[in-house]
ZADREN-341342 format. One line per 5 residues: their letters; for each residue x, z, y of C-alpha. Coordinates in nm, 4 decimals. Layout:
N
a> X,Z,Y; ... $
END
This chain:
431
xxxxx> -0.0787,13.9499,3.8154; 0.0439,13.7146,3.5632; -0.1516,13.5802,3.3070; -0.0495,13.5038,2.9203; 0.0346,13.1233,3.0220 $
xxxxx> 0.2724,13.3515,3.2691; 0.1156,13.1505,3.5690; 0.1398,13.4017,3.8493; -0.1844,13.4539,4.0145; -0.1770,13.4291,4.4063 $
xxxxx> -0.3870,13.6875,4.5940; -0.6403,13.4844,4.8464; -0.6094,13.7926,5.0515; -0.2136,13.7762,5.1573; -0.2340,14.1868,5.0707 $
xxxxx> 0.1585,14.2590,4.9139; 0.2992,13.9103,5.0121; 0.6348,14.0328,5.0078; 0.6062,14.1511,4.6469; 0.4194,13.8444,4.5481 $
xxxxx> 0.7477,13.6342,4.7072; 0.9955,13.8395,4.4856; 0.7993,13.7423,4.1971; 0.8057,13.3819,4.2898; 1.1672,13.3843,4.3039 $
xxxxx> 1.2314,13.6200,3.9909; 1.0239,13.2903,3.8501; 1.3007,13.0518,3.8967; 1.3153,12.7802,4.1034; 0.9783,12.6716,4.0333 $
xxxxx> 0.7015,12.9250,3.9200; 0.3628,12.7809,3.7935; 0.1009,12.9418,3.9491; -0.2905,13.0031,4.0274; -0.4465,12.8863,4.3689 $
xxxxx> -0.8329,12.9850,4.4097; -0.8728,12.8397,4.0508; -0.6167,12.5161,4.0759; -0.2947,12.5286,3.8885; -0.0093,12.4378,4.0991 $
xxxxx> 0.4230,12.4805,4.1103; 0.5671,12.7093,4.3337; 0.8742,12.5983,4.4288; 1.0591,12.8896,4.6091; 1.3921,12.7894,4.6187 $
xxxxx> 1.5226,12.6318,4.8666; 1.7498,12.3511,4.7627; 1.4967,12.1994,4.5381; 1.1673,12.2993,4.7879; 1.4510,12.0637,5.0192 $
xxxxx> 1.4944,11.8291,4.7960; 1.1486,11.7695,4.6578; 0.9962,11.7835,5.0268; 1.2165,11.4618,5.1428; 1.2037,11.2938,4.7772 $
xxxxx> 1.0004,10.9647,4.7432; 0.8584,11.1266,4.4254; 0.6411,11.3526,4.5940; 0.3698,11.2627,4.7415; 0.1027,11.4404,4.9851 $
xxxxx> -0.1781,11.1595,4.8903; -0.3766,11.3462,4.6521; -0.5940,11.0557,4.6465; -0.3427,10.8225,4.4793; -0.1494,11.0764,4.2734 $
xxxxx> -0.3467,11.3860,4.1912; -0.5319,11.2689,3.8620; -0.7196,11.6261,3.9597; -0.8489,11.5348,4.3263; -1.2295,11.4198,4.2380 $
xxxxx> -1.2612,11.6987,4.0526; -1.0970,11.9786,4.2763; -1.2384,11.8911,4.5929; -1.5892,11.9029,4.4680; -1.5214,12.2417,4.3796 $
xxxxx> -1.2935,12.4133,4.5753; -1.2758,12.6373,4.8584; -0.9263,12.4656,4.9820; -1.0221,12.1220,4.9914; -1.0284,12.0535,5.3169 $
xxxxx> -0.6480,12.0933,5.2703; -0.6066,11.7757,5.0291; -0.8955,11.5546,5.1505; -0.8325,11.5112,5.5293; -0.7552,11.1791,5.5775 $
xxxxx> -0.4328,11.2234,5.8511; -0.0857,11.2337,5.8532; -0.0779,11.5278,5.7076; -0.2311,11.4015,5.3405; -0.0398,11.0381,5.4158 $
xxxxx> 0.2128,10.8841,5.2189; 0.4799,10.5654,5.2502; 0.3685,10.3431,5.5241; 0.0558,10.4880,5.5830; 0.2177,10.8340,5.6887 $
xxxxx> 0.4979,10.6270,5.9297; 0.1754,10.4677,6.0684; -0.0073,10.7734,6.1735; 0.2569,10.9774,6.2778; 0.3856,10.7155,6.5204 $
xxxxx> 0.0815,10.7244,6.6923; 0.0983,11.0827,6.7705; 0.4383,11.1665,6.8133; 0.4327,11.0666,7.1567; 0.1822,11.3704,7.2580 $
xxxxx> 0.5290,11.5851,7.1155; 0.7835,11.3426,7.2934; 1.0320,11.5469,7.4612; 0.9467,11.3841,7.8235; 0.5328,11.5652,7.7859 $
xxxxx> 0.6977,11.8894,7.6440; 0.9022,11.9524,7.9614; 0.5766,11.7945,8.1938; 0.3904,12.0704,8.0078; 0.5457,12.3869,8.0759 $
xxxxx> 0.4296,12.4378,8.4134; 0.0942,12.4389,8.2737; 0.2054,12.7054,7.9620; 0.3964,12.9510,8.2204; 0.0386,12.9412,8.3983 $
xxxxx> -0.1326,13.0143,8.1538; 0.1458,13.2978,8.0039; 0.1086,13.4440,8.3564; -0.2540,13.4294,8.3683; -0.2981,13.6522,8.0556 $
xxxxx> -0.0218,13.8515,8.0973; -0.1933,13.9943,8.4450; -0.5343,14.0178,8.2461; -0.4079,14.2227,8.0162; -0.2334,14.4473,8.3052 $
xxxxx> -0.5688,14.4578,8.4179; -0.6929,14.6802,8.1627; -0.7409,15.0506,8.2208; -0.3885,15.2814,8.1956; -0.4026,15.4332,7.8741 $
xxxxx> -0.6256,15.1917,7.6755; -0.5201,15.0470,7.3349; -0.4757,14.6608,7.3857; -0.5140,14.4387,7.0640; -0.1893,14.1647,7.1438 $
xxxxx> -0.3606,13.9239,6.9018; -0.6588,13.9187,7.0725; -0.5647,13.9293,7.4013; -0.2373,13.6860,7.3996; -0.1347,13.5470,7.0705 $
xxxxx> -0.5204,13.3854,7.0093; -0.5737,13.2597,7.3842; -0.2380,13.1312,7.4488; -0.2512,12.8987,7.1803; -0.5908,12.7769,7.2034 $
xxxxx> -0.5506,12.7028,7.6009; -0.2132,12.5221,7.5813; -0.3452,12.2871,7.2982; -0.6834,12.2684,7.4752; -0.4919,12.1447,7.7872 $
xxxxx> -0.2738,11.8666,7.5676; -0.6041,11.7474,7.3662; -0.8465,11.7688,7.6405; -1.0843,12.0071,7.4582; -1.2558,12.1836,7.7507 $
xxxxx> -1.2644,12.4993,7.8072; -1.6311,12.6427,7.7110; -1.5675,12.4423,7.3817; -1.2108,12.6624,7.2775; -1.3745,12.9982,7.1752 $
xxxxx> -1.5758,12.7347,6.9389; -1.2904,12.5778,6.7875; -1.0965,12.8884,6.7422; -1.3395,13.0250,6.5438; -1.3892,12.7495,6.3068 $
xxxxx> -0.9730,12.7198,6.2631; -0.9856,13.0564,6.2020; -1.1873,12.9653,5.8815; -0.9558,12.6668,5.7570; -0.6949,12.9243,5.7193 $
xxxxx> -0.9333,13.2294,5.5500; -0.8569,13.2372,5.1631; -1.1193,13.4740,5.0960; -1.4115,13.2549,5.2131; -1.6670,13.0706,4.8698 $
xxxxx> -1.6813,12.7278,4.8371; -2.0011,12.7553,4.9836; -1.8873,12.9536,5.2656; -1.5644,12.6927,5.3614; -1.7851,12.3741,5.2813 $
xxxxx> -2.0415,12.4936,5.5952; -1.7577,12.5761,5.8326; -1.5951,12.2765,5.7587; -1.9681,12.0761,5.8469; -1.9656,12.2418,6.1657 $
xxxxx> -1.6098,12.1722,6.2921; -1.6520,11.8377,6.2335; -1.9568,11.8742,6.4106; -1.7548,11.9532,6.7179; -1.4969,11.7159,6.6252 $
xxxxx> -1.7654,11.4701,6.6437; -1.8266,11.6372,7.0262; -1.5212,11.6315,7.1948; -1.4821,11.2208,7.0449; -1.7972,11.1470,7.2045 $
xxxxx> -1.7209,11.2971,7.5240; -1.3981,11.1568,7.5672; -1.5391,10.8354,7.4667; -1.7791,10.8580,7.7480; -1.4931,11.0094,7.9868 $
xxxxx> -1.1512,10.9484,7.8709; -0.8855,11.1439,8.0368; -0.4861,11.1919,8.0297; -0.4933,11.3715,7.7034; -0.4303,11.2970,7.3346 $
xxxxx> -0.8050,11.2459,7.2405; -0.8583,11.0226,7.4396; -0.5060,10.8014,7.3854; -0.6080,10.8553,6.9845; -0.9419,10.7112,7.0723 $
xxxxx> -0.7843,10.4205,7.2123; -0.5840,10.3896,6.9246; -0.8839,10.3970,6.6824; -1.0400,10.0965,6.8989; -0.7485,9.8934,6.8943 $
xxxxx> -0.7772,9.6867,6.5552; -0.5407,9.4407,6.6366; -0.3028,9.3926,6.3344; -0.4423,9.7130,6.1490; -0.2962,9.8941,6.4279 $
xxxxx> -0.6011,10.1173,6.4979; -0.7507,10.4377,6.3275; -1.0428,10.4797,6.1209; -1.3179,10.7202,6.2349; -1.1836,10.9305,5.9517 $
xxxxx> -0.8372,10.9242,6.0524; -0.9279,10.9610,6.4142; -1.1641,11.2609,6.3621; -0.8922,11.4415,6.0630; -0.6094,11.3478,6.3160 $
xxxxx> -0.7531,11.5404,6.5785; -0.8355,11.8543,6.3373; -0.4612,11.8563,6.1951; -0.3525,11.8918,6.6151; -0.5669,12.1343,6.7030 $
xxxxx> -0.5395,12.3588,6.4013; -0.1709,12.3164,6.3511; -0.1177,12.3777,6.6735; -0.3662,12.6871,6.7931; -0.2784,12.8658,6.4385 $
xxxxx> 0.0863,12.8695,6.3626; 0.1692,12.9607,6.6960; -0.0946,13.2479,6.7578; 0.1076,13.4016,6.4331; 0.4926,13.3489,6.5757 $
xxxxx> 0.3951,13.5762,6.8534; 0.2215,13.8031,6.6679; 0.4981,13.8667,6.4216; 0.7695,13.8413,6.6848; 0.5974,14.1029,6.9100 $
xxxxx> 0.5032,14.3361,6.5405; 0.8898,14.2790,6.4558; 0.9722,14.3882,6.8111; 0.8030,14.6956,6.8139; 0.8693,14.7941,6.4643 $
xxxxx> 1.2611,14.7598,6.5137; 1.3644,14.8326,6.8800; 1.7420,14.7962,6.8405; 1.6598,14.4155,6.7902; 1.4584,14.4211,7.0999 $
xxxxx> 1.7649,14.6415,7.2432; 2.0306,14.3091,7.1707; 1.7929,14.1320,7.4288; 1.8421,14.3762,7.6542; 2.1512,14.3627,7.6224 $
xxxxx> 2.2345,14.0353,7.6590; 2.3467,14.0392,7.2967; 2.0813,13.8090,7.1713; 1.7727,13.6026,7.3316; 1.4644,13.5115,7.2815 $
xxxxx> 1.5479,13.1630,7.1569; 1.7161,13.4328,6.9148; 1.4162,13.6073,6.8373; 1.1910,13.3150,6.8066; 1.3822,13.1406,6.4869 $
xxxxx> 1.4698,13.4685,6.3037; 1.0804,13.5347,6.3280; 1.0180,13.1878,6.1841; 1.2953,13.2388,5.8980; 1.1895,13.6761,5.8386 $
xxxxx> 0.7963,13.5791,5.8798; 0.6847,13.2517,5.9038; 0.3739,13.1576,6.0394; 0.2631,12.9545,5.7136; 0.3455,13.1138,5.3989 $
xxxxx> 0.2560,12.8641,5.1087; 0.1065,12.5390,5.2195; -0.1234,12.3313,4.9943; -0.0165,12.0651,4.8436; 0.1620,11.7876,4.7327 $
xxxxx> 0.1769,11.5854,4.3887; 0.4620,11.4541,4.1537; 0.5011,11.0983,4.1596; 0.6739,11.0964,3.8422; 0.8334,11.3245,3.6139 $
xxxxx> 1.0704,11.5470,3.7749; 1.3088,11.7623,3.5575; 1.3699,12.0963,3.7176; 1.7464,12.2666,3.6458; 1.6347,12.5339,3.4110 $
xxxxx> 1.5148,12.2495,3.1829; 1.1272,12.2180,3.2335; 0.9749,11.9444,3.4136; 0.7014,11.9199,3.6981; 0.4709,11.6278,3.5045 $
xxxxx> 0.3845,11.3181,3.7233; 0.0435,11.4378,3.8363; 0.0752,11.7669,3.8810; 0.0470,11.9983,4.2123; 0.3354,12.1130,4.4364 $
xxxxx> 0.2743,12.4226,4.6712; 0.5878,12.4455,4.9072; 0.6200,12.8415,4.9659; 0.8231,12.8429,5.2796; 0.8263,13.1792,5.3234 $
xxxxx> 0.9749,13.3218,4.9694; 1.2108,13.0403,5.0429; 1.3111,13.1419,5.3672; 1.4195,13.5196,5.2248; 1.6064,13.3484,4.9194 $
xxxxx> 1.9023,13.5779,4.8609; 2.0796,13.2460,4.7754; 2.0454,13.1153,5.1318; 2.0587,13.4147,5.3465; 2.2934,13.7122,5.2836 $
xxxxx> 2.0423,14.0093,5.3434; 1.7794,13.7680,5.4134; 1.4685,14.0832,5.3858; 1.6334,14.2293,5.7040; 1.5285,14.1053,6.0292 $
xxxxx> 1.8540,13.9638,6.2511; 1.8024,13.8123,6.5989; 2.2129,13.7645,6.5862; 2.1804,13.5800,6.2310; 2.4147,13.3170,6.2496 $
xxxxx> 2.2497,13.0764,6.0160; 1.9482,13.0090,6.1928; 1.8181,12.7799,5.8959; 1.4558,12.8001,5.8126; 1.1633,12.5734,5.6866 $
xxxxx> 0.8896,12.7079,5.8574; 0.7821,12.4123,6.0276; 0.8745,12.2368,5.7088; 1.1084,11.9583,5.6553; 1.1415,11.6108,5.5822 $
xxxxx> 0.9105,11.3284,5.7020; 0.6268,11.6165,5.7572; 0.8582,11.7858,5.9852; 0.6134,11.9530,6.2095; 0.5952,11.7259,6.5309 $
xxxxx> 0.5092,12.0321,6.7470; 0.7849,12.2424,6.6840; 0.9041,12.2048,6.9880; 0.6088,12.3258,7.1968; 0.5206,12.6254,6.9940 $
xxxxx> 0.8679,12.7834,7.0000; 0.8508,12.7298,7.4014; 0.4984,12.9373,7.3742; 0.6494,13.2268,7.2027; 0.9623,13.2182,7.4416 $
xxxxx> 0.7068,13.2296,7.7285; 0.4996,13.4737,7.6021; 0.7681,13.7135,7.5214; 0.9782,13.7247,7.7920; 0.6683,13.7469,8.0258 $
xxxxx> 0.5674,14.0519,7.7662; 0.8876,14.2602,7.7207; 0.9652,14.2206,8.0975; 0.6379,14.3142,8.2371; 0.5547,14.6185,7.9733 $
xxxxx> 0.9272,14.7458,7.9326; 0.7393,15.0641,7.7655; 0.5063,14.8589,7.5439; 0.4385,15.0210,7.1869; 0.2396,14.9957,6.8836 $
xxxxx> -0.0667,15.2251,6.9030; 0.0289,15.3587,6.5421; 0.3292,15.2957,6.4904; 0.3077,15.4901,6.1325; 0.0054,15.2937,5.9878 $
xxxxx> 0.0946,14.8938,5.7975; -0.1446,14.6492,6.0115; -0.3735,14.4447,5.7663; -0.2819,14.1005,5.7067; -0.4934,13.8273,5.8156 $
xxxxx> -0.7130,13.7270,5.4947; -0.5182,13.4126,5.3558; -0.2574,13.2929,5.1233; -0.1784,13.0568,5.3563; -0.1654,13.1998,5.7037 $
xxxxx> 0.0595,13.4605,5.7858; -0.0347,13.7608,6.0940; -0.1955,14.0637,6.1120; -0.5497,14.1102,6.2175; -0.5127,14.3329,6.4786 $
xxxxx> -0.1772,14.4122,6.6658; -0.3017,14.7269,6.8780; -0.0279,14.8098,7.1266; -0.0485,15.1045,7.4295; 0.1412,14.8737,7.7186 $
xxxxx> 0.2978,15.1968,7.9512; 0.4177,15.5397,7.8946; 0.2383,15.8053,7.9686; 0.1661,15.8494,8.3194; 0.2976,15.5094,8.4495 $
xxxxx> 0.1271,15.2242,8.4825; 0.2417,14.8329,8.5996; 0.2799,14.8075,8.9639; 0.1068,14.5103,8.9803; -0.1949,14.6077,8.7961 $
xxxxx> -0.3125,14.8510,9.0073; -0.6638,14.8797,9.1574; -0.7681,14.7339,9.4693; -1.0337,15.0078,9.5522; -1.0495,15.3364,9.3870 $
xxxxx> -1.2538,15.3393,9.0245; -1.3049,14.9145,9.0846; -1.1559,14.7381,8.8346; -0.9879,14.3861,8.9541; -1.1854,14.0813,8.8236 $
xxxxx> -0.9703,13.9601,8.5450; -0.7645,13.6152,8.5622; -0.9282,13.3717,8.2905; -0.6593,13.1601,8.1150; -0.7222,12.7790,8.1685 $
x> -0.5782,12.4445,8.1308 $
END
């Protein structure tokens, strides 16, 4: 809804996203709006959501340039999202500083040593979920697009296993919109409780993983080199949730978009298109992030209808109405796997280029080649009724992605029962 100070209201629940993107762009190129209670613009269109993101006049230190920031995060549900102290809230040298020391976990040397480990893990799910009894509705998100994730960035940061479920869980709640102050404030206690955890264990037994190498980092003080326990502790909560949450909704969407339009998944087939293909028109049609809080005006910036963005006052970068600007993409609402233009800012752009980029789009290739090939007759379970979003402004997936896997009266070769009515003890995905 729009107010009479026409600031657009965003719905915490991501219900009618598409709708609320139109109206975004219908807006202009930046539309003020209303996030849980904290005024913001949403800039929508893509050359100036470009420019702005790799402009030294915006900054993501809310701390040094949002005259609001004592105020808001005392207050609102969303502050863990502008008070971490990591790369992801850095600015200048400070950001150059952090992100140095983790870009080597995303060098492009520990990406390829990785993948071993990731087709493992694709494999091990894949034959759990063949596992399951003929006929039997399989929820995708729950089965392959949550574990996935969590075990391949488990494996890189060293969480261990029995600790995953716990972490997902709490993740789960940095992205929820719907959640009170009161109710984000406690989950946000308790994953820094296991935050505090895995630090103390790795302290105690470091291993080849990022934890421990950022622990190292934090006790090497030489020449302000090192991390503070806040940076250490935030650093390791931007990883884990970047990388677990984003990814789990690629494959969800790319396996929804799949299903939903089967002459796309017929140009694979076909040779026509792959799943490289797939992957990036998923991130450009639905991104995994669809608004992303926040960043702050440095100084005045005028905008080309004539208003200006104050110094001081919030930016929320809305990849996704961006990505289906009809100014960018011709037909940009229809899904394309042979799209030419394979431009997109889901993993944003600029200096807070996502590091991992690289590693979640080899997930989702993983996951759905191992998918489509295994379950050639894969479905959705209703393929009439819309799937409800995930509850967030932010996050962007549907809660359940029911699928049936075979049609009716076949059933994967290699799932089959080793004694009659025994059911094979299912492969657990691990690091």
């Amino acid at each position: 809804m729009t107010t009479q100070q026409s600031v657009l209201v965003l719905d915490p629940s991501g219900a009618g996203h598409h709708a609320e993107h139109r109206a975004l762009r219908e807006g202009g190129a930046a539309t003020r709006v209303d996030v849980l209670g904290v005024q913001a613009w949403s800039v929508s269109d893509p050359a100036l959501l470009k420019h702005l993101l790799t402009s030294p006049d915006v900054s993501k230190d809310g701390r040094a340039h949002w005259p609001a920031f004592g105020e808001v995060v005392a207050t609102w549900p969303l502050a863990l999202w502008v008070a971490v102290e990591n790369m992801f809230t850095a600015y200048g040298a400070n950001h150059r500083k952090l992100r140095r020391l983790v870009a080597p976990a995303f060098s492009a040397r520990r990406i390829v040593a990785i993948q071993p480990a990731v087709e493992e893990i694709v494999t091990r799910l894949v034959d759990r979920i063949a596992d399951l009894p003929a006929g039997e509705t399989v929820d995708l998100r729950q089965e392959l697009a949550y574990p996935l994730p969590i075990a391949v960035i488990g494996h890189l940061m060293g969480v261990p296993e029995e600790r995953r479920e716990r972490f997902r869980a709490l993740v789960d709640g940095v992205f929820d919109t719907t959640l009170s102050q009161a109710e984000a404030q406690t989950n946000t206690a308790r994953l820094y409780e296991v935050l505090d955890q895995l630090i103390a264990a790795k302290r105690e037994s470091p291993g080849d993983d990022m934890t421990s190498l950022l622990i190292t980092a934090r006790d090497d003080e030489e020449d302000g080199a090192g991390l503070s326990p806040e940076e250490l502790r935030d650093t390791l909560l931007l990883m884990i949730s970047a990388g677990y949450e984003t990814t789990v909704n690629v494959i969800d969407q790319a396996v929804h978009t799949l299903l939903t339009r089967p002459d796309q998944l017929a140009l694979v087939r076909k040779g026509e298109a792959d799943w490289d293909d797939v992957v990036e028109e998923t991130l450009r049609h639905e991104p995994a992030v669809k608004h992303l809080p926040l960043r702050y005006a440095v100084t005045d910036i005028p905008l080309p209808d004539g208003r200006t963005i104050a110094r001081g006052e919030a930016i929320l970068a809305s990849y996704a109405a961006a990505n289906r600007h009809p100014d960018w993409h011709e037909d940009a609402d229809t899904f394309d796997a042979t799209r030419t233009v394979k431009e997109h800012l889901a993993f944003g752009h600029g200096v807070h280029f996502c590091l991992g980029a690289p590693l979640a789009r080899m997930e989702v290739v993983l996951a759905l080649r191992s998918l489509f090939d295994r379950f050639p007759d894969i479905r959705l379970a209703d393929p009439e009724r819309d799937l409800p979003p995930v509850p967030s402004l932010i996050s962007n997936g549907h809660q359940r992605l029911p699928v049936l896997l075979h049609a009716a009266g076949r059933r994967d070769r290699r799932a089959a029962d080793p004694v009659p009515g025994q059911r094979r003890q299912p492969n657990m995905p691990g690091s």
